[in-house]
ZASEVEX-156474 format. One record per residue (C-alpha): residue in three letters; x, y, z; residue number from 0. Coordinates in steps of 0.25 Angstrom, whole numbers, plus 5000, padded with zeros to 4 digits. Example, Ala and Ser with C-alpha at 12.3 -4.5 7.8 and 13.67 -1.06 7.14 Angstrom:
BEGIN
SITE/residuo/c1/c2/c3/num
SITE/ala/5049/4982/5031/0;
SITE/ser/5055/4996/5029/1;
//
This chain:
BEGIN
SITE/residuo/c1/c2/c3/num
SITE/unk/5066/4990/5042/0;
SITE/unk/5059/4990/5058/1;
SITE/unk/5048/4999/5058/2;
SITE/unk/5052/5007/5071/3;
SITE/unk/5043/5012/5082/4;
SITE/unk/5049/5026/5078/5;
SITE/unk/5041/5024/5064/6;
SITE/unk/5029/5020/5071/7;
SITE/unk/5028/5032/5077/8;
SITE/unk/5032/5040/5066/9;
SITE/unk/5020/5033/5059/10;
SITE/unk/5010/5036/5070/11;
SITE/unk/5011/5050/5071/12;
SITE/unk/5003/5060/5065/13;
SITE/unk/5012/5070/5060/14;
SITE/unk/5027/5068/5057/15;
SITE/unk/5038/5078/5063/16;
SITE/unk/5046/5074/5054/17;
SITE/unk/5038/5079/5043/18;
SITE/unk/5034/5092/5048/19;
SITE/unk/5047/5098/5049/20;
SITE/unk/5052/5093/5038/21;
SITE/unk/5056/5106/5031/22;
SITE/unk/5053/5098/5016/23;
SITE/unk/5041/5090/5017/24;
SITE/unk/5041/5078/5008/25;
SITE/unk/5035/5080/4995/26;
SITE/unk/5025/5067/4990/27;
SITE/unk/5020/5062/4978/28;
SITE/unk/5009/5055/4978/29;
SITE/unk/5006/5044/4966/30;
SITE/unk/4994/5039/4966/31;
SITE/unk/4982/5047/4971/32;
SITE/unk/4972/5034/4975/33;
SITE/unk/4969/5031/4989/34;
SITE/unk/4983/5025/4993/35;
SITE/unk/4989/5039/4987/36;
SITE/unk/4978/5049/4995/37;
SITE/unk/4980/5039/5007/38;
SITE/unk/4996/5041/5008/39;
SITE/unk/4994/5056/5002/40;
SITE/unk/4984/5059/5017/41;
SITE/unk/4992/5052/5024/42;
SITE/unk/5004/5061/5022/43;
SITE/unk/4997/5074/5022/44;
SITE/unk/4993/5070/5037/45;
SITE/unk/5004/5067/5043/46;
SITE/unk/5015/5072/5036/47;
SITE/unk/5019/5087/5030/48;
SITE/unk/5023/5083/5017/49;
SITE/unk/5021/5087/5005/50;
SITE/unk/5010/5080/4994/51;
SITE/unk/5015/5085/4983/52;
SITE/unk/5008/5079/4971/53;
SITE/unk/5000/5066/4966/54;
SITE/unk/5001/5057/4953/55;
SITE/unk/4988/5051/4951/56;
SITE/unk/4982/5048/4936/57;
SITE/unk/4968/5049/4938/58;
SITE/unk/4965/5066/4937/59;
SITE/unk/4954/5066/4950/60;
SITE/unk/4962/5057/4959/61;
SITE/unk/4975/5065/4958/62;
SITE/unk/4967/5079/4957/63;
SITE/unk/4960/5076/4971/64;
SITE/unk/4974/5070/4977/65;
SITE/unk/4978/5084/4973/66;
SITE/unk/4968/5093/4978/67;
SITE/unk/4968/5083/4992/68;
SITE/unk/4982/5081/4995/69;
SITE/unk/4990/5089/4987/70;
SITE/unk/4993/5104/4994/71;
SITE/unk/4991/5113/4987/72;
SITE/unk/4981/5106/4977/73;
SITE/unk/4985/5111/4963/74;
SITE/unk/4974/5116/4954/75;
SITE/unk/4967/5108/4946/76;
SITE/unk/4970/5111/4932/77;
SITE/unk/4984/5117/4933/78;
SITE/unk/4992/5106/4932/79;
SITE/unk/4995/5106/4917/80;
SITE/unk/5002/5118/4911/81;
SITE/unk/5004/5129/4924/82;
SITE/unk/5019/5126/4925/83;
SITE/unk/5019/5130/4941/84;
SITE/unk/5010/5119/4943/85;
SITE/unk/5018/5108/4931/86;
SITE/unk/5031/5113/4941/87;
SITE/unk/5024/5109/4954/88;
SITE/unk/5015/5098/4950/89;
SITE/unk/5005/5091/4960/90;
SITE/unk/4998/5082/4951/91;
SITE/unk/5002/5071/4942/92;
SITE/unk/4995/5062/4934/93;
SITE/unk/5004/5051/4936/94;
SITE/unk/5016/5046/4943/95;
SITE/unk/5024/5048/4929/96;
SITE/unk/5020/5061/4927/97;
SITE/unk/5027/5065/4941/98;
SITE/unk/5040/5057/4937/99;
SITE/unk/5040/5066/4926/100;
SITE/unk/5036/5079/4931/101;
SITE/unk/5047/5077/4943/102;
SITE/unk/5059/5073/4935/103;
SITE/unk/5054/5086/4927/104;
SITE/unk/5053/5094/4939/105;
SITE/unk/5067/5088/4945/106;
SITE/unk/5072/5091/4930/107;
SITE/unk/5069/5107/4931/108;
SITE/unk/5073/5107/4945/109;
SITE/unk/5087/5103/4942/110;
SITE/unk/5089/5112/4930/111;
SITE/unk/5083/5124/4941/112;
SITE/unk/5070/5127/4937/113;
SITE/unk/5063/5134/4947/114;
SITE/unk/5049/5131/4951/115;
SITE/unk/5046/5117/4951/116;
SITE/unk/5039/5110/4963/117;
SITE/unk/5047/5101/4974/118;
SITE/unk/5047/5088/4970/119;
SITE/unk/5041/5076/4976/120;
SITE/unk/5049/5067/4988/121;
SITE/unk/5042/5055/4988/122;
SITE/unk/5030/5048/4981/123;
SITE/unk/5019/5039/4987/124;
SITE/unk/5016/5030/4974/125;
SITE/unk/5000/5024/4975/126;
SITE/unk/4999/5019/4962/127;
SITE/unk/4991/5007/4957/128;
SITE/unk/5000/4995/4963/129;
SITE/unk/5006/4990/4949/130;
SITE/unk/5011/5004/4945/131;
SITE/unk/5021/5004/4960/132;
SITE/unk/5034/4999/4953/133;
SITE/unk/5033/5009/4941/134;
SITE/unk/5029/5023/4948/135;
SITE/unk/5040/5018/4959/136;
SITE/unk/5050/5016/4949/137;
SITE/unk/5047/5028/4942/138;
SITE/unk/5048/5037/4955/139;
SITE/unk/5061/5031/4958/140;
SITE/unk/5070/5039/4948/141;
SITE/unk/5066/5051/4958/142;
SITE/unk/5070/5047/4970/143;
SITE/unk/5056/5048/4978/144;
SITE/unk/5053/5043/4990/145;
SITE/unk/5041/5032/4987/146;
SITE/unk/5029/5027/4997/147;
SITE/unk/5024/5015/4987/148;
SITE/unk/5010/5010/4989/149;
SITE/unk/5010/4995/4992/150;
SITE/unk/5011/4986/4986/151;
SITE/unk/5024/4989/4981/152;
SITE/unk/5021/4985/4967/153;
SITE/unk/5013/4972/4962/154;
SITE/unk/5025/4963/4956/155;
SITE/unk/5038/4958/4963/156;
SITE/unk/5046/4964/4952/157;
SITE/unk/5039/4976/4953/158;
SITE/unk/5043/4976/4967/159;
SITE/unk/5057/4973/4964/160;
SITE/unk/5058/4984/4956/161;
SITE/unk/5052/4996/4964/162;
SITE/unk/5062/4991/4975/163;
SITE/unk/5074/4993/4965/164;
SITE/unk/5068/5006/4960/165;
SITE/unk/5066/5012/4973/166;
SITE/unk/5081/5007/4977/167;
SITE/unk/5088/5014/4965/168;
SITE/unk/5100/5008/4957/169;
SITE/unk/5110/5009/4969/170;
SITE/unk/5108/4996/4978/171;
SITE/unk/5116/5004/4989/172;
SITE/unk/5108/5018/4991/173;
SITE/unk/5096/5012/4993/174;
SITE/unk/5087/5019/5001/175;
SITE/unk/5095/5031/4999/176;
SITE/unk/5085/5040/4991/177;
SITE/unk/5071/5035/4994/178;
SITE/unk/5062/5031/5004/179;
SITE/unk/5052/5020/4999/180;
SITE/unk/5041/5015/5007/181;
SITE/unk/5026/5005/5005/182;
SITE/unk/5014/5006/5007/183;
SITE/unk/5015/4995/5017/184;
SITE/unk/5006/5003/5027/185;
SITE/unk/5004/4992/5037/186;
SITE/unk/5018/4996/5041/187;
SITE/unk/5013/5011/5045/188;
SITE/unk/5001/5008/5054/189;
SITE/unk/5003/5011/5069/190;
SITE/unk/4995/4999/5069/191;
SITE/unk/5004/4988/5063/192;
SITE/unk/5017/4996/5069/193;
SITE/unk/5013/4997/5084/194;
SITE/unk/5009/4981/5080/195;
SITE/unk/5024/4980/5073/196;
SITE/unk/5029/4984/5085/197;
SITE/unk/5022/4974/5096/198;
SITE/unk/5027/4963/5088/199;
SITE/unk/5040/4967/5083/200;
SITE/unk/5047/4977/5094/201;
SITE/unk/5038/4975/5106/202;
SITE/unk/5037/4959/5103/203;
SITE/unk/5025/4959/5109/204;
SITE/unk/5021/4944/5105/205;
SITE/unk/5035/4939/5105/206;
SITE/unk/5041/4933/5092/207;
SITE/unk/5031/4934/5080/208;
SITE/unk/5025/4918/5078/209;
SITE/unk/5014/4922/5067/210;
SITE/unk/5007/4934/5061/211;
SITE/unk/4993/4932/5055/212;
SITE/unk/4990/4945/5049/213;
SITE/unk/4977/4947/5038/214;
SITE/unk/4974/4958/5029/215;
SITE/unk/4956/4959/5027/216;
SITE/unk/4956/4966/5014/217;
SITE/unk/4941/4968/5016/218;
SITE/unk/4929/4960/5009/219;
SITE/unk/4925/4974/5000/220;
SITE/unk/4940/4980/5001/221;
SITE/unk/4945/4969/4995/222;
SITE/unk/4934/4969/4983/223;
SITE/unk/4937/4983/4981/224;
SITE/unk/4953/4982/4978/225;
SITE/unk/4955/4968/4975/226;
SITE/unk/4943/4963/4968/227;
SITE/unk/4938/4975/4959/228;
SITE/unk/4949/4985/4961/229;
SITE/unk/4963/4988/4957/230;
SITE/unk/4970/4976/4963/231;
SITE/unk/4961/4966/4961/232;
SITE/unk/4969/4960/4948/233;
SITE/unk/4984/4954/4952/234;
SITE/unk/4989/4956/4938/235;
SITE/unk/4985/4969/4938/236;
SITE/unk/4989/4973/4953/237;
SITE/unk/4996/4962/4961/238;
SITE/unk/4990/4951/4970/239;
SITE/unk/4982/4956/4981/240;
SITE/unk/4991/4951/4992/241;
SITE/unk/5001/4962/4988/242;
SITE/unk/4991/4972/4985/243;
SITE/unk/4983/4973/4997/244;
SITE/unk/4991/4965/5007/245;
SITE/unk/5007/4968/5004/246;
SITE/unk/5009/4976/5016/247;
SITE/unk/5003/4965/5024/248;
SITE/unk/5013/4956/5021/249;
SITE/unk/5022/4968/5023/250;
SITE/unk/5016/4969/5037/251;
SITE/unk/5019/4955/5041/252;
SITE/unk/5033/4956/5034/253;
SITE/unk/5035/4967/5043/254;
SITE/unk/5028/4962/5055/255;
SITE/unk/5036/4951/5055/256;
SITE/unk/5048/4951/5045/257;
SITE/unk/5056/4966/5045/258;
SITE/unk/5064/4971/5057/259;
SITE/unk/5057/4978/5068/260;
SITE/unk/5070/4983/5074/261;
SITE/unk/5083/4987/5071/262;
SITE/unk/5091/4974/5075/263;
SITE/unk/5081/4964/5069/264;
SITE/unk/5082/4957/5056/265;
SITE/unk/5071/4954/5045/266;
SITE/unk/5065/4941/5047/267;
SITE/unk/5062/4936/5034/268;
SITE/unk/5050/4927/5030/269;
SITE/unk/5054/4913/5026/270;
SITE/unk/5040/4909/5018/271;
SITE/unk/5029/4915/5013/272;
SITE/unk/5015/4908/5007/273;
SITE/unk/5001/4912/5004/274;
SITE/unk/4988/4908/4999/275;
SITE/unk/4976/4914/4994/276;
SITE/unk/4966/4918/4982/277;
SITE/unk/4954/4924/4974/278;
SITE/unk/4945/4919/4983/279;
SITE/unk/4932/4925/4982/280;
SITE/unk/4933/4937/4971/281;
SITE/unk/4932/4929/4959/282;
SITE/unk/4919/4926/4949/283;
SITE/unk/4918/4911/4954/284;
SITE/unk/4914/4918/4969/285;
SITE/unk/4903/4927/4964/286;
SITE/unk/4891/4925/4968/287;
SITE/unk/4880/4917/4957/288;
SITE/unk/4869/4928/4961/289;
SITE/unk/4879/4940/4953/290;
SITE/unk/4878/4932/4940/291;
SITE/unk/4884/4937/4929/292;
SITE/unk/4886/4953/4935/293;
SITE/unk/4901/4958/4934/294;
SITE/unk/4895/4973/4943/295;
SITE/unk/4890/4974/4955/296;
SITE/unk/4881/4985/4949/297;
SITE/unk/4875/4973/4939/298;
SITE/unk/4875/4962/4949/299;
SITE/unk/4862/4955/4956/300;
SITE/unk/4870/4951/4968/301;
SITE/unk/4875/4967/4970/302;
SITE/unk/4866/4970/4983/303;
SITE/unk/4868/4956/4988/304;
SITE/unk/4884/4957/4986/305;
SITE/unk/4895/4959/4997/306;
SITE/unk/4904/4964/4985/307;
SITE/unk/4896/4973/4979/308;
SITE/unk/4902/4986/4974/309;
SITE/unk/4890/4994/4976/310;
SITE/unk/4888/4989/4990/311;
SITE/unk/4904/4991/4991/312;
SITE/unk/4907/5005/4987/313;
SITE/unk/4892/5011/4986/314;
SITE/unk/4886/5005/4999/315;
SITE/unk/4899/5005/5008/316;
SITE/unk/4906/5014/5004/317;
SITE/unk/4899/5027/4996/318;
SITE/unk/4886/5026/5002/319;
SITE/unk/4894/5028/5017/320;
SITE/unk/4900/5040/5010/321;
SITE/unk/4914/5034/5009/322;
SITE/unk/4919/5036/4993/323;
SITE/unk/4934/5035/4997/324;
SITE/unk/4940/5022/4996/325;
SITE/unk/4935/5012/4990/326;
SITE/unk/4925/5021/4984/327;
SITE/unk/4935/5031/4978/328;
SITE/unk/4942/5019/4972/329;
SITE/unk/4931/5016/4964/330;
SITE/unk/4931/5031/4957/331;
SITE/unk/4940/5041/4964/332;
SITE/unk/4928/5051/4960/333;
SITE/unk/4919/5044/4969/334;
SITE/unk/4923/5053/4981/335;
SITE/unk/4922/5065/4976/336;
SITE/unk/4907/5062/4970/337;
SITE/unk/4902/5058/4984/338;
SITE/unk/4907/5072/4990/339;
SITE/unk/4904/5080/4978/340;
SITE/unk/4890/5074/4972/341;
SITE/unk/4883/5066/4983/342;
SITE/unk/4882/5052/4987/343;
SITE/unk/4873/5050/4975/344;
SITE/unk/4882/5054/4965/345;
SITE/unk/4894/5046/4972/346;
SITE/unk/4886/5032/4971/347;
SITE/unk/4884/5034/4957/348;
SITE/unk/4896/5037/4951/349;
SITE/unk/4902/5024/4960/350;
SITE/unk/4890/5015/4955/351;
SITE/unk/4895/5020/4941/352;
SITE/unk/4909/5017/4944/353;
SITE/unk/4906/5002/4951/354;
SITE/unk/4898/5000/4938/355;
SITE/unk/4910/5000/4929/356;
SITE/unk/4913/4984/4925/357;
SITE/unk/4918/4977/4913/358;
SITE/unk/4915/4966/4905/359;
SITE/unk/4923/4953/4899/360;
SITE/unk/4925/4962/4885/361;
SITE/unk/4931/4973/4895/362;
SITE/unk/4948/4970/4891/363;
SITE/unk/4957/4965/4907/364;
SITE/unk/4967/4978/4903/365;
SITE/unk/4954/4986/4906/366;
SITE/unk/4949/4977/4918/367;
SITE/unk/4961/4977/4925/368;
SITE/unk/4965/4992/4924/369;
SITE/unk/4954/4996/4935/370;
SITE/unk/4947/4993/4945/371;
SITE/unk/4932/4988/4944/372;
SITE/unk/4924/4991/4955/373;
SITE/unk/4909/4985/4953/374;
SITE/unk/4916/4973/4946/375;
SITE/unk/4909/4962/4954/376;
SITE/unk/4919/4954/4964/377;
SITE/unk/4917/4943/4959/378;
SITE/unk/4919/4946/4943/379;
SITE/unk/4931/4954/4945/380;
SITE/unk/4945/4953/4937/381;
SITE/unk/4952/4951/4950/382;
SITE/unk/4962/4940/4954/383;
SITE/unk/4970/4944/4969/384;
SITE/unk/4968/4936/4981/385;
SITE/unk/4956/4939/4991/386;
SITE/unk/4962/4930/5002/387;
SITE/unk/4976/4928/5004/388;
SITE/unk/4985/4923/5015/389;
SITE/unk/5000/4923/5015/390;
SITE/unk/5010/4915/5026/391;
SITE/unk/5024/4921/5028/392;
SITE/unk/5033/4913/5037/393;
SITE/unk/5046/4916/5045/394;
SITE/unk/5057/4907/5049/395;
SITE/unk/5066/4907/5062/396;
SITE/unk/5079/4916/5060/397;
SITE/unk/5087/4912/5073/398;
SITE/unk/5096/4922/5068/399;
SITE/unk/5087/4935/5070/400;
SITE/unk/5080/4928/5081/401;
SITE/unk/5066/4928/5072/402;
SITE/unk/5058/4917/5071/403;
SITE/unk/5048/4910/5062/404;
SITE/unk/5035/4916/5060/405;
SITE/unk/5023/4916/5051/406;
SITE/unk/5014/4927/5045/407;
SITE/unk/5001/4925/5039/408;
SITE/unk/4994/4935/5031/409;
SITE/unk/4979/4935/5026/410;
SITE/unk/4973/4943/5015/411;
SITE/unk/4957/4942/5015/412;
SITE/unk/4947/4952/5007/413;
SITE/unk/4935/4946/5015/414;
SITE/unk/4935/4954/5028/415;
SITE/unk/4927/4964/5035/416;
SITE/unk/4939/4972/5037/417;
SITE/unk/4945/4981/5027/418;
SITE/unk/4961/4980/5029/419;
SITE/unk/4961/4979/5042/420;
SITE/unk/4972/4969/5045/421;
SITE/unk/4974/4959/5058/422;
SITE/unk/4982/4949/5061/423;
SITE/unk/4988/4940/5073/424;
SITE/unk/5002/4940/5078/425;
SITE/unk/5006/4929/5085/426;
SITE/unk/5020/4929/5094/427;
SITE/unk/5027/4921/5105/428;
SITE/unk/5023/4929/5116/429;
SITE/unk/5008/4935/5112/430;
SITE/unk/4998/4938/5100/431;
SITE/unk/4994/4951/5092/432;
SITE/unk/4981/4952/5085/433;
SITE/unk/4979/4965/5077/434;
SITE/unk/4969/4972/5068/435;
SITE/unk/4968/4986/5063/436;
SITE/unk/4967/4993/5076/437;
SITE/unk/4971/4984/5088/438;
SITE/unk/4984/4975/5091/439;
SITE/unk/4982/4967/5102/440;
SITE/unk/4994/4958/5109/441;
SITE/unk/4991/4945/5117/442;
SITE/unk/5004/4942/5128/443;
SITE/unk/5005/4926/5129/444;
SITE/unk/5011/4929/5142/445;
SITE/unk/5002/4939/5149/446;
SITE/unk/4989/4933/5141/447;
SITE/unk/4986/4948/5139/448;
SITE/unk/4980/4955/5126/449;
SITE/unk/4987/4969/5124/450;
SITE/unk/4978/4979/5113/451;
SITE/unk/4985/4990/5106/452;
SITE/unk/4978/4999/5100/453;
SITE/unk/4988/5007/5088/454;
SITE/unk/4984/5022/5082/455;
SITE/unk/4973/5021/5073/456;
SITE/unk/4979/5032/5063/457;
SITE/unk/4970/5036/5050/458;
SITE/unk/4975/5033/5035/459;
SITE/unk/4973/5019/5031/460;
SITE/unk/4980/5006/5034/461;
SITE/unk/4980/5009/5049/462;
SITE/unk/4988/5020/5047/463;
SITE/unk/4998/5015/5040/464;
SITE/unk/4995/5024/5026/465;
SITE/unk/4998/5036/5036/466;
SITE/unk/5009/5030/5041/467;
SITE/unk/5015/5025/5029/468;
SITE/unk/5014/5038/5022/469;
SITE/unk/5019/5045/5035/470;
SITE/unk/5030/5037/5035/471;
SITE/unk/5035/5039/5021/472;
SITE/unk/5035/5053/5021/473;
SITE/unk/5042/5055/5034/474;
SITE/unk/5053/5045/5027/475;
SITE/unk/5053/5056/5015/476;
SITE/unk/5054/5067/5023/477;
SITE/unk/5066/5063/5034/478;
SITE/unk/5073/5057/5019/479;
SITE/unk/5070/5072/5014/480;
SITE/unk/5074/5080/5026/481;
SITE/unk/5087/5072/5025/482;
SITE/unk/5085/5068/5040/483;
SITE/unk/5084/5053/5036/484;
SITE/unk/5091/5045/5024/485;
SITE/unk/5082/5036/5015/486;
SITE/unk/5085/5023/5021/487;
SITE/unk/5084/5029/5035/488;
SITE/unk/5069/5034/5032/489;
SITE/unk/5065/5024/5026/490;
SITE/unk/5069/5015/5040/491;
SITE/unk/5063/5025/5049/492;
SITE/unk/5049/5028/5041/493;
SITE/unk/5045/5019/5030/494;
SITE/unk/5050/5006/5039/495;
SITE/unk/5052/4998/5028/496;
SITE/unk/5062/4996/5016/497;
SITE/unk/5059/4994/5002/498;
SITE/unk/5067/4982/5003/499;
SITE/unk/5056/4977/5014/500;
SITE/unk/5045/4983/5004/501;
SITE/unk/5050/4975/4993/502;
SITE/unk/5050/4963/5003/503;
SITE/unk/5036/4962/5006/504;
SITE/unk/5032/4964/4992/505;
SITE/unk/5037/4953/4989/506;
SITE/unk/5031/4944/4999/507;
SITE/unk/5019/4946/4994/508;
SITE/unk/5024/4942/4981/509;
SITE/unk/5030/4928/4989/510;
SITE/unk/5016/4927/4996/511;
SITE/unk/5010/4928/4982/512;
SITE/unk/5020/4919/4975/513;
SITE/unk/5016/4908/4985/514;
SITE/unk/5002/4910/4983/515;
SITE/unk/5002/4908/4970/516;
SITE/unk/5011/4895/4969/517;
SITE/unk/5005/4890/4984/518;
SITE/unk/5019/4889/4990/519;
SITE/unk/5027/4894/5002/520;
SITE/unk/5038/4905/4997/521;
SITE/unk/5050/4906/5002/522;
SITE/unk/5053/4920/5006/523;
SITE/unk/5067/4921/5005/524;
SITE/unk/5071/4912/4992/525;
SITE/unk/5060/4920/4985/526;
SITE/unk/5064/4935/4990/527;
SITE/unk/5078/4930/4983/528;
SITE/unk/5071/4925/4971/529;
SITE/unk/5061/4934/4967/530;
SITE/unk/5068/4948/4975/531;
SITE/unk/5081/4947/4978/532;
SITE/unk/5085/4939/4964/533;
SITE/unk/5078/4952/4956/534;
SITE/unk/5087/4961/4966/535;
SITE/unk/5098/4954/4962/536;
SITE/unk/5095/4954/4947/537;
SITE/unk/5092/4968/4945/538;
SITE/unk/5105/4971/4953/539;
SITE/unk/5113/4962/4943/540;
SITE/unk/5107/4971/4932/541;
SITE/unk/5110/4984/4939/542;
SITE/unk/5096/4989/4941/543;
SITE/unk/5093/4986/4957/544;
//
């Protein structure tokens, strides 16, 4: 679907019309209270006027202080068990099955006319851990909410496959009738990457697309922190890091260069895809001889000398500059909390306490792989994703359509300066566009002149796009609730994208890894029919697509 000019500016504003006289606000649900959860929950209650209704999070301090932050009003601590006037409007929840089963009881007594139970919930942001997407999707789709899905969609193809059919329902021909479903491909939602969008595709400002280059820096002590000691550092227990950190890149190329940017045009599908890449330098035959035997940063003789150190890491840079947000609140959520509350002095103890947690060779995988290990050293870690990786996408003439061939090349690299600020070059027929974070600048062959833009800077991360994402979504919610748009309508004018598109670009990550693995060059369309279309197919033979 194009991403209009209207959206655009429907993302760059601060504050929605659209929202603010709707006589019902949407209602959210917010599951999973960590930092992409309080991202999209902050990112809602400024710019939209709806409703944060309640939160499922597991761990009790997380949810509680999601709770008192986000949630108006805040409910008391201590009455949520046994006051039935709190049990019938219910704020927090200590997972995502305890919702399920507190709504289908609510919607139960409702039916049979009870009075006093709470308005339910419109829509649900899900930010779980990556491997548990497909079974909290599935489990929200029996009620009919509208679903924002962290990316990436989930960690297998099949899993994929089946949040697609999930999210569809049972009938191949209302599709898109009861629900809207959006990603969390922020790079979409930047007024950044759409005013860029915009030059290439409807101003054609360079002319035909020859070549995209386009690199994502991870971030020298991002990438240690995430992929090396934290929760996607293992692909059996996550996914490879190529869809973990970088699947909406290769959405942004896709839909750069791929998916219509006006009403007339058609998708121009890829014809190849290929990639190489590796564990190159975070693994035990890299560490340095002068570390020895030391699996801690806190036991090691190298500490003070060592670029990766998790003292100098999360202590030095980050604690002692009086930042315990990210990354520091991912190592103990508590950590923020004890710097405000009991001092600087108190704070660096208790993170000295948690880096110092490691374990040993008796110490079972089940237990190693189940968290994160933040003072492990870099080098002895369990870790196994890529810290380098580059992936080549290639288009063929469609005389047809009046596209032509073109190449996309995408990097992955966890030794930069900067931290996840992406650049890239695009080369046309008719003139160049270098970009960054901040700047797009287009070079005209013709005139030999360099033209600079400068797009709003807006706060929340990715550029923006979290904000605009999140906006997005819950104007989509509240036109589909007002009953001023139908789903599929909402779904085209705000989120931009189909699920069928979601599902797309999923799997080219998947392609891309495939061809990694085996060092070959994919063939996009044979494999979409083998390894999507064909499970389409089969499940619609059985009478469960």
């Amino acid at each position: 679907m194009p991403h209009t000019a209207d959206t655009a500016s429907a993302v760059a504003s601060d504050a929605s019309p659209l929202l603010s006289s709707s006589p019902s606000p949407p209602r959210i649900l917010i599951i999973g209270a960590g930092s992409r959860g309080r991202a999209y929950a902050k990112a809602i209650a400024r710019h939209t006027a709806c409703v944060i209704a309640a939160v499922a999070e597991p761990i009790d301090y997380k949810r509680r202080k999601f709770a008192r932050d986000l949630i108006e009003p805040p409910q008391r601590e201590g009455h949520e068990q046994g006051d039935e006037a709190q049990h019938r409007s219910r704020q927090q929840f200590s997972d995502w099955q305890d919702f399920v089963a507190w709504e289908e009881q609510r919607r139960s007594r409702v039916d049979a006319g009870e009075q006093g139970w709470a308005e339910g919930v419109d829509a649900a942001f899900v930010c779980v851990l990556d491997e548990m997407h497909r079974e909290v999707v599935e489990g929200l789709a029996p009620l009919g909410l509208h679903v924002m899905c962290e990316k990436p969609l989930a960690t297998t193809l099949e899993d994929c496959v089946k949040i697609y059919e999930a999210m569809l329902g049972s009938d191949q021909e209302t599709r898109w009738q009861e629900r809207v479903f959006s990603i969390g491909h922020v790079l979409r939602y930047s007024p950044h990457n759409m005013l860029l969008r915009k030059l290439v595709r409807e101003d054609r400002v360079v002319g035909d697309i020859l070549s995209v280059e386009h690199t994502e820096p991870v971030g020298w002590w991002h990438f240690s922190h995430s992929y090396v000691r934290g929760n996607w550092r293992r692909e059996s227990s996550t996914a490879p890091s190529l869809l973990t950190k970088s699947c909406h890149d290769i959405d942004f190329i896709l839909w750069m260069m791929s998916e219509p940017a006006k009403e007339d045009e058609k998708i121009h599908k890829p014809a190849f895809v290929t990639s190489t890449g590796k564990l190159n330098y975070f693994r035990k035959a890299r560490k340095p001889q002068a570390a020895g035997s030391a699996t801690n940063c806190q036991s090691c003789p190298l500490e003070k000398d060592c670029t990766f150190s998790a003292t100098k890491i999360y202590v030095e840079r980050h604690l002692k500059s009086g930042n315990a947000k990210w990354p520091v609140k991912i190592v103990n959520p508590e950590n923020e909390d004890v710097l405000i509350n009991e001092g600087i002095e108190a704070a660096e103890k208790q993170l000295l306490k948690d880096l110092a947690e490691d374990y040993t060779p008796d110490t079972p995988d089940d237990e190693i792989r189940k968290r994160p290990w933040f003072g492990r050293c870099a080098w002895e870690s369990d870790n196994d994703v890529c810290d380098d990786q580059c992936v080549t996408i290639s288009w063929e003439d469609d005389p047809a359509a009046n596209q032509f061939a073109k190449t996309a090349q995408f990097h992955m690299v966890a030794f930069t300066e900067k931290i996840c600020e992406r650049r890239g070059r695009i080369y046309g027929t008719e003139g160049e566009i270098e970009y960054d974070s901040t700047t797009i600048k287009v070079h005209n062959f013709a005139t030999g002149k360099t033209e600079t833009h400068h797009p709003e800077l807006r706060g929340g991360g990715h550029g923006g796009g979290d904000d605009g994402l999140a906006t997005q979504f819950v104007q989509a919610v509240a036109a589909v609730k007002d009953g001023r748009l139908g789903v599929e309508a909402a779904q085209r004018s705000f989120i931009g994208c189909t699920l069928e598109e979601v599902l797309q670009s999923h799997a080219m990550v998947f392609a891309a890894e495939e061809a990694r693995r085996h060092r070959k060059v994919v063939d996009w369309p044979s494999w979409w029919q083998e390894n999507v279309e064909a499970r389409l197919r089969k499940k619609a033979a059985n009478g469960h697509a």
